[in-house]
C-alpha positions, -999 to +999 in steps of 0.1 A: +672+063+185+671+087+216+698+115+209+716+129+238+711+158+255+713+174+288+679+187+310+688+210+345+664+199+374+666+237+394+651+231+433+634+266+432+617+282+465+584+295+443+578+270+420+550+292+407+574+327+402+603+306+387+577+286+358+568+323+350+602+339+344+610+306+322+578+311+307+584+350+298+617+331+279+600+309+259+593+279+278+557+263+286+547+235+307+543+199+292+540+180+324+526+191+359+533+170+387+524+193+416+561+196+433+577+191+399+570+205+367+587+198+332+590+227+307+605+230+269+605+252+239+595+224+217+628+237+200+650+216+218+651+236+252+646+215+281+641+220+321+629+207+354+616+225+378+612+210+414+602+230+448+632+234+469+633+218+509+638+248+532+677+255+532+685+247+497+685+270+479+697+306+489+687+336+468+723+363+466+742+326+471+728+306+447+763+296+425+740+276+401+739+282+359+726+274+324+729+284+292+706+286+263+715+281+228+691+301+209+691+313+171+672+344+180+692+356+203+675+389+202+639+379+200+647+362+234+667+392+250+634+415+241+605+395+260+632+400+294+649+428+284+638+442+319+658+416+337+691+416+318+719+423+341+744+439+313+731+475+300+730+477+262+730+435+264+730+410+240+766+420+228+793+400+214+819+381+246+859+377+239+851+341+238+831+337+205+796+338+221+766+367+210+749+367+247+731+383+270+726+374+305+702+379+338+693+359+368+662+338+374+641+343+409+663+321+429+694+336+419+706+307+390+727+328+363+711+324+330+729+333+298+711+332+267+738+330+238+749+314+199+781+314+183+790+342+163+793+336+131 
C-alpha cells in the first residue's frame, strides 16, 4: 500500500540553477523530462521541479515555502552553510523546531528543521 505523503512541484525560472541548489542539499535527479525534472533523497524527500512561463514566478516576491524534515539537521546546514539567512543558524525556534533556514534561486523560503527532542 502507497503511504501518503506530500511532493511540492516549484515553477522555477533556471531550471538548471534551482536542480543545483537542491542538489548541494541532498537531493539528485531520478527522472528528467526536459521542462520537468523529479528529485529525492531516497530518504523520503521529494520534489518537482518544472520551468516557470514568463511572469510566474518573481524572484524578491516569490511568497512560496517548504520545509525539510531532516535527522541531520547539521550535516545539511554545513553543505549550504553559505546560503543560510540566520547568522550562527541551525538554532533552536520558540515553537519546538531545531532549524535553519535560506532561500532557494527563485526566492521560495526553505527551512530545514526536526523536532527537538
Amino acid at each position: 500500500m502507497l503511504e501518503h505523503r506530500t511532493t511540492p512541484i516549484l515553477a522555477c525560472n533556471d531550471l538548471a540553477a534551482t536542480q543545483a541548489f537542491y542538489e548541494r542539499l541532498g537531493f539528485f535527479v531520478t527522472g528528467d523530462h526536459g521542462d520537468y525534472r523529479i528529485l529525492t533523497d531516497g530518504k523520503g524527500w521529494h520534489l518537482h521541479l518544472q520551468s516557470a512561463e514568463p511572469g510566474w514566478v518573481i524572484p524578491g516576491r516569490n511568497a512560496q515555502g517548504i520545509y525539510l524534515y531532516a535527522e541531520d539537521v547539521d550535516a545539511v546546514a554545513d553543505r549550504v552553510r553559505d546560503l543560510v539567512i540566520e547568522p550562527g543558524a541551525p538554532h533552536e525556534k520558540p515553537w519546538g523546531m531545531y532549524e535553519f533556514a535560506l532561500g532557494d534561486p527563485d526566492g521560495v523560503l526553505v527551512r530545514v528543521g526536526r523536532p527537538i527532542a
